[in-house]
N, C-alpha and C positions, 0 to 999 in steps of 0.2 A: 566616698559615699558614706552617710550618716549611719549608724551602727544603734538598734535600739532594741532594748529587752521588748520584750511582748507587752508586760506593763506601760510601758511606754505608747508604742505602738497603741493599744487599744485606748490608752489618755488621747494621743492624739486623733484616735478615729473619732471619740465623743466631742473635743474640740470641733473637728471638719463636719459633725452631723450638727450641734449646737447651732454652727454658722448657718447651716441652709446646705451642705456641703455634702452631697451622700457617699459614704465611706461601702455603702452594704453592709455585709454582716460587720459587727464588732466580735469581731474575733484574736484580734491582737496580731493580724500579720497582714504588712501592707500586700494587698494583692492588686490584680490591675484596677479595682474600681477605686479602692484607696487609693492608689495614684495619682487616676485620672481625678480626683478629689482636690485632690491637694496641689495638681498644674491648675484648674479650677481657681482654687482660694490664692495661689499664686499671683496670676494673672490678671483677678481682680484688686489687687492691692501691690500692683507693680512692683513685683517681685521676681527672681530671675527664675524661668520658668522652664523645671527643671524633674518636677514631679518625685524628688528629693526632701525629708523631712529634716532638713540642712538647720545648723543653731539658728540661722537670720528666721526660715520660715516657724521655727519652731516659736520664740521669743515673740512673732508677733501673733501668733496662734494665743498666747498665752495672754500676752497682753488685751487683746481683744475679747478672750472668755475667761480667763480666771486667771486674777492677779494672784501672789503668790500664796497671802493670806488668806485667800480663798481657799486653795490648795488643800495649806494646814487644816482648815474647818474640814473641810471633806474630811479628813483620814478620820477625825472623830466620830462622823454621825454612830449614831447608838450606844455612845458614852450616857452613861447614867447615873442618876444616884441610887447609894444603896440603902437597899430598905434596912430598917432599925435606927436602932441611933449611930451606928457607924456611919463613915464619910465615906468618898470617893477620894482615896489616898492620893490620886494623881488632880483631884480638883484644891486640893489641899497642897498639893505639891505648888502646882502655878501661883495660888495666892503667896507664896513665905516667897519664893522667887520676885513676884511682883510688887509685892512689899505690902500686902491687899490685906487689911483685917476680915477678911472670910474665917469665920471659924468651923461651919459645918454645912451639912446640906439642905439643912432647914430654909436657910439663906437663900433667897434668890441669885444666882451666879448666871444670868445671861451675859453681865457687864464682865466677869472674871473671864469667861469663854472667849468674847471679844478682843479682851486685854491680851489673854496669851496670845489669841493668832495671830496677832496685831505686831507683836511686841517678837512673836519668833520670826517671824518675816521680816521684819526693821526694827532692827535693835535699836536706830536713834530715833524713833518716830514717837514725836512727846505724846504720852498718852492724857488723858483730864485727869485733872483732880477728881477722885472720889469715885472711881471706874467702876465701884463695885453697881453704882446708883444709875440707872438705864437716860435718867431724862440728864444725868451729867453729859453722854455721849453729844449732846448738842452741840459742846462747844470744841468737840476734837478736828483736829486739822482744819480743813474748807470748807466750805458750802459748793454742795453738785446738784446735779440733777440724779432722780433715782436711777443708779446703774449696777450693769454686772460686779458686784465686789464694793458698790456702795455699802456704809454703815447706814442702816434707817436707825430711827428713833423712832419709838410710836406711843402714844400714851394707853394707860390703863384705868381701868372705872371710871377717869373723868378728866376730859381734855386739860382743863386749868389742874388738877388735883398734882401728886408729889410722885405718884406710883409711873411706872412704865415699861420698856418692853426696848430692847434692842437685840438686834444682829447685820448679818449677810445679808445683800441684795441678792437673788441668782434669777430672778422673773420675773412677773406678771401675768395677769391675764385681767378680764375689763373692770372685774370689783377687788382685786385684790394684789397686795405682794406679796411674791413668794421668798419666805425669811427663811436661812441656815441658820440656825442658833440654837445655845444651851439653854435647859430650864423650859421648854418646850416640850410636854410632860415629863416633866422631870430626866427628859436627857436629849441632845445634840438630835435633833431633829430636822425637820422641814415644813415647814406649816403655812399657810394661806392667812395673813393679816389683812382686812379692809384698809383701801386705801384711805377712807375718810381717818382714821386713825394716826395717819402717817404726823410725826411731828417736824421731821427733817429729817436731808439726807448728806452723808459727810465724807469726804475721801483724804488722807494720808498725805501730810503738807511735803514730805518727800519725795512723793511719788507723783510727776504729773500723772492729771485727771486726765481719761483717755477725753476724744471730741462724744458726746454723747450720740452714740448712733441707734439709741433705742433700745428698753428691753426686750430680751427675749421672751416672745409670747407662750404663755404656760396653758395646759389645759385646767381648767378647775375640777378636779376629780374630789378633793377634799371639802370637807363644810369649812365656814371661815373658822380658825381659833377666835374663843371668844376671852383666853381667860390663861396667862404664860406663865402663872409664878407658880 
């Protein structure tokens, strides 16, 4: 039988609620509704149905809701910059690693944010030329459809203009996507971008594209961002 920290555990309840899948409480201990959850998400994805949070069932939980560099985004949210003229020592760290001329926090770095998660997740996954520059993210890996652990692209001030906005797919809802990205006042955030905005969406030439099964529907509780650097 499959053996999991609490953290774990409660990754995978938000996984089983994510899909449509109700765990009950998120509590971090498979109980019997967790279970009966996860014979559920099993059994619709021909899985050996067993109510076991076993690596196969896990692997494709993961796959389905958040690919790995997703993951990585997550641990960040609330990373920020620091006020003054100081940096954020660890966003300064990722660029000398990445080989990224970011020099400080002045800088827009939603494309550096990108690059590490990208780059700690699959080490050989070629990142673009010029990672630091949002509307560069165009040309990384494939062309998808907007999905969970998609990259968007979106433009900024003016569709044709130079400026723009990347991160994480993780939603929607009717007028908007909902982006994980850095530089989203100024730190790892979550934010509602219009879709009319959207430039394109791109996924990791290593990693098959999952079949695009839809995003998941968000509520719009926030006003759109109108404005990420």
């Amino acid at each position: 039988m499959a053996v999991h920290t609490q953290a774990q555990v409660l990754s995978i309840q938000r996984m089983l609620q994510a899909l449509g899948y109700d765990p009950a409480t998120l509590d971090g201990v498979i109980g019997p509704r967790t279970r009966a959850a996860i014979r559920a998400f099993q059994r619709d994805h021909g899985l050996r149905i067993d109510g076991v949070a076993g690596p196969v069932t896990c692997a494709r939980l993961q796959l389905l809701v958040e690919p790995r560099w997703l993951a990585i985004a997550r641990g960040h949210l609330g990373l920020a910059e620091r006020d003054g003229p100081a940096s954020n020592a660890l966003l300064l760290q990722w660029a000398t690693h990445l080989g990224l001329a970011y020099r400080d926090d002045a800088e827009p770095w939603c494309g550096l944010f990108v690059a590490h998660c990208l780059r700690a997740a699959l080490p050989t996954e070629p990142l673009p030329d010029h990672a630091l520059a949002a509307r560069s993210w165009r040309y990384f890996g494939q062309a998808c459809a907007p999905m969970t652990g998609a990259v968007l692209i979106f433009w900024r001030d003016q569709p044709k203009g130079w400026t723009g906005h990347v991160g994480f797919c993780i939603g929607a809802d009717v007028d908007a996507f909902h982006l994980l990205g850095g530089n989203q006042g100024n730190r790892v955030s979550i934010v509602r971008i219009a879709r009319q905005r959207l430039l394109g969406a791109r996924w990791p030439v290593t990693v098959p594209a999952p079949v695009d099964e839809g995003l998941s529907p968000r509520v719009a509780r926030a006003p759109l961002s109108r404005n990420e650097a």
